[in-house]
C-alpha positions, 0 to 999 in steps of 0.5 A: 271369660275364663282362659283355656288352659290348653292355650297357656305357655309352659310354666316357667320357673317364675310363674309355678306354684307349689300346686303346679305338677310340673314345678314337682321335684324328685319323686319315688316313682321318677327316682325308681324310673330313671334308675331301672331305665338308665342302669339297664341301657347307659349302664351297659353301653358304659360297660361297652366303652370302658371294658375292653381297655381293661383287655386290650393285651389279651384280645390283641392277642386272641384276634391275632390268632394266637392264645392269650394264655400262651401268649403270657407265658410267653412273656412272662418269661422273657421279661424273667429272662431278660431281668436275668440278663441285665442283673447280670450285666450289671453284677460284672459292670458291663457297660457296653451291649447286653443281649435282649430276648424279645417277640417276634412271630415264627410261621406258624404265627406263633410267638417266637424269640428272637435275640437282639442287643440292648442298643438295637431294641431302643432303635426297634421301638422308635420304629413305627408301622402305621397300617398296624396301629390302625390295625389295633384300633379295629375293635373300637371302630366297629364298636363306633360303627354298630353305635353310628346304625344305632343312633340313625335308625334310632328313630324308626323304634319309637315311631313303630312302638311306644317308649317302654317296647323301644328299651326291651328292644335295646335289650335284645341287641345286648343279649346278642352281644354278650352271646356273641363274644362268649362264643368267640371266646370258646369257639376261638372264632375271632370275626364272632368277635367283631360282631359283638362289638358291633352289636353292642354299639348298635345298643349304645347308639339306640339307647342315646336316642330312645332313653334320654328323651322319654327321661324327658317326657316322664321328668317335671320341668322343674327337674328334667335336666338333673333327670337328664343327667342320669343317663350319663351318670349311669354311663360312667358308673358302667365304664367304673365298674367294668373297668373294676371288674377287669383288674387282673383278680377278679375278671382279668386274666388270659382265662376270664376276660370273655366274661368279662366282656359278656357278664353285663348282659345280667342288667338287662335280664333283669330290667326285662322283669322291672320295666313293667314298673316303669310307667310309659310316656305321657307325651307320647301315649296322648300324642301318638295313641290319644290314650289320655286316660293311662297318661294321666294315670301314670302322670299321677304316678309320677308326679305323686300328686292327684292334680296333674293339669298342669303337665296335661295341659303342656302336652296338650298345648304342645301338641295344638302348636304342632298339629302333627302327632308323628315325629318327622323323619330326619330328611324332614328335620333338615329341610325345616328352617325352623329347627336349623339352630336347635339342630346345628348347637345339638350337632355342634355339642355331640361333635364336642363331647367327642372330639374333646378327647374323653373317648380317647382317654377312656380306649386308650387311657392305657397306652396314654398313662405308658406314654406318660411314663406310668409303670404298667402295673399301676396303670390299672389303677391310673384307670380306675381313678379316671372311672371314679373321678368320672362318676364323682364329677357327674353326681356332682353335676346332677347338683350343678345342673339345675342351679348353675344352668347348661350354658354355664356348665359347657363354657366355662369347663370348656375353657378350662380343658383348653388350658388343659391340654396345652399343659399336657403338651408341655408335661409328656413331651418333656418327660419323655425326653428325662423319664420323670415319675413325677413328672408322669403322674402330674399328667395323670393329674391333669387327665383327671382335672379334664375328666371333671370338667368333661363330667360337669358339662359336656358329658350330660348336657348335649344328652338332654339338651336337644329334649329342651331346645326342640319340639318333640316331633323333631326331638327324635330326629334331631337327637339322632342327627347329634348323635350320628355326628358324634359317632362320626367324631368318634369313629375318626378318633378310635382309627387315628388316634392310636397312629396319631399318639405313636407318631406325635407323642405330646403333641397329640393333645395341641389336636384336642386344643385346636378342636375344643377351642373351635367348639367353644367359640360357636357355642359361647355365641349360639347356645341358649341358656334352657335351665326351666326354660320353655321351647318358646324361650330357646327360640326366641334366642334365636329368633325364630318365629312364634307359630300357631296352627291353621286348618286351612293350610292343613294339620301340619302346616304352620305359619308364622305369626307376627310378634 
């Protein structure tokens, strides 16, 4: 008697064939797919995260309530005035204190100078006010805080409409956005603003939890985490290009720098017409619509091939040990033994990749590289690099991923950005006692040395890993969980870490030390290993039960079966 299909395991790596739909690699449709998806949701919330650092000066300035050109001129002159005043000085070789123009804010709120001496000013920038610093890291946190809704109401759009209707929705929230801070920009409302940063993290946190798994569910097995990757690929090509576009001839400028912000919302636009070419989820069209016909069609599509048993006969295995064709609620997620591991490693990876420290680097990587002793006109420039380093270390990841395997890729970068952040310790607490340029771009240095190794491991990975570790009616869910966690993380950082850099200079990085190493030691013991690997395969790992459905116990009822 011939076996049925439908109850065969995923195909693992060692068992496909050349004929076998889910061992196909890379195809056009796939390719075109996971480009129009990602550029047009990771892309923009990429854009989100390293834009306003290229406009940190301006928009300070404009939430202050004060006008950013204004406000340039402003000290533009008093840096002329003041190198005046000290080529002066040292013309007639006066050693003792040389009087210096510096900011202060008259009534009106309006800059204002006033006069001090050299001596005083360097005991005015000892000094350190706290509220104000937290003050300045308001824009990122709201940007947190829209990212933070993102990612838990993330799951109700999948469950309201298919995969493709969930990314036009994502689209919607960015078209706000970009309308939201041009109105800010020429109506001069500020709290407009603050409500485009929150909209526009409200995208970037939905689009973490929709479009990596439905990248899932149209990828082959065999090429799902290179597939995966994309997502994060398109992200740091975001942070590049927005971090390009905000250079000081191009977007900017005390004039520009609205549009700055806004002009990513031209993606989106677009992708509104391309989408139509992306085919929906297989998963979901027979799981949740029972439309196995448009399925096999766009599995077809795909997959570039006619015979596409195989990936019908997954879903369907899939779905009969599951017996459920709605995704559970998070509530249900948590009380479910069996996804405790699958949730606690994909929980435990987000807070990594946020509280590794590379959203500091990307918020504040400005004020970092001045703590470094970088000269402030080529701090761009320092920033860019990071951005370009970013983007090569991820391609390279897309390479990495499916040879190496995901374990490998979060351990053994994990150690090496522990080393990392012990040497930074070191080299910017030194060099702020003897102000040594080389000694500063050694730092950068070894920021971009931390960059690569987040790019490699913790940057794509705990974005597909949940997809191949949970079963999909919890797949959802336990994304969102992972994704609220690094919000949280992320959250806590962009409020804290302005004071906390200010207060402890060097010393700030021995916190990202303590925090990647704890990391490090829960995954080194917990993570499988999932590169062509089946559900089944992670959960043996960790032990948990083989399941089967039984109809006496209801269709979403299952119960154990000894092993």
């Amino acid at each position: 008697m011939a076996e049925d299909p439908s109850h065969k395991p995923f195909i693992t790596g060692a068992e496909s064939t050349g004929n076998n739909s889910t061992q196909k690699g890379c195809t056009p449709w796939l390719l075109i797919s996971c480009i129009i998806l990602t550029m047009s949701t990771a892309f923009v919330f990429g854009w989100g995260l390293g834009a306003p650092n290229q406009y940190n000066t301006y928009t300070e300035d404009f939430l202050n309530g004060t006008d950013p050109c204004v406000a340039e001129r402003d000290r533009n002159e008093l840096k002329r005035l003041n190198d005046e005043r000290l080529l002066h000085a040292g013309h007639h070789h006066h050693n003792d204190s040389v009087v210096i123009l510096t900011m202060a804010v008259d009534s009106g709120d309006r800059p204002a100078v006033s006069e001090t001496t050299e001596t005083a000013v360097k005991v005015v920038k000892e000094k350190f006010n706290f509220v104000l610093e937290l003050i300045k890291g308001i824009p990122q946190t709201v940007f947190l805080i829209g990212a933070f809704i993102g990612a838990v109401t993330g799951p109700f759009w999948p469950n309201c409409m298919n995969r493709k209707k969930t990314v036009y929705a994502n689209f919607a929230f960015c078209f706000a956005s970009s309308l939201c801070v041009l109105l800010s920009y020429y109506l001069q409302k500020p709290w407009l603003f603050y409500v485009s940063r929150l909209l526009m993290g409200y995208q970037g946190g939905m689009a973490c939890v929709i479009v990596p798994p439905y990248i899932g569910e149209i990828s082959s097995q065999r090429v799902r985490g290179a597939a995966g990757s994309s997502f994060q690929l398109a992200l740091t090509i975001g942070i590049l290009i927005a971090q390009v576009v905000g250079l000081p001839f191009i977007a900017g400028t005390c004039k520009h720098w609205g549009w700055g912000l806004a002009i990513v919302f031209v993606l989106p636009l677009i992708s509104t017409v391309l989408m139509l070419l992306v085919p929906n989820s297989p998963t979901q069209l027979i799981r949740k619509y029972n439309d196995e016909k448009q399925a096999e069609i766009d599995l077809k599509k795909l997959r570039n091939t006619e015979d596409v048993r195989g990936d019908l006969d997954n879903i369907h295995y899939q779905a009969r040990q599951e017996g459920g064709t709605e995704s559970l609620s998070i509530p249900a997620v948590l009380t479910t033994a069996r996804y405790r591991w699958p949730m606690l490693t994909t929980i435990v990876l987000q807070m990594a990749q946020a509280l590794s420290g590379i959203n500091a680097v990307f918020f504040y990587s400005s004020k970092m590289f001045e703590k470094a002793g970088i000269k402030k006109d080529l701090i761009p420039y320092a920033n860019i690099g990071t951005g370009i380093i970013n983007v090569l270390a991820t391609i390279v990841a897309l390479s990495l991923i499916e040879k190496v395997g995901r374990r490998a890729l979060i351990i053994y970068p994990m150690g090496v950005m522990v080393l990392v952040f012990g040497i930074l310790t070191a080299l910017v607490e030194v060099n702020e006692r003897i102000n040594n340029p080389t000694l500063g771009w050694f730092s950068v240095i070894f920021v971009l040395i931390f960059v690569v190794c987040f790019a490699v491991g913790l940057g794509p990975i705990p974005f597909i890993y949940s997809s191949e570790v949970c079963r999909p009616e919890a797949r959802d869910s336990v994304q969102a969980l992972g994704l609220v966690a690094n919000y949280l993380g992320n959250i806590l950082l962009s409020l804290f870490f302005p004071a906390l850099n200010s207060i402890l200079g060097g010393y700030v990085f021995l916190i990202f030390f303590v925090l990647v190493l704890l990391h490090l030691a829960f995954l080194y013991v917990k993570m499988p290993e999932t590169k062509n690997k089946t559900i089944e395969e992670a959960e043996r790992f960790w032990k948990i039960p083989t399941t089967v459905p039984t109809q006496q116990y209801g269709k979403d009822k299952l119960l154990p079966v000894s092993t």
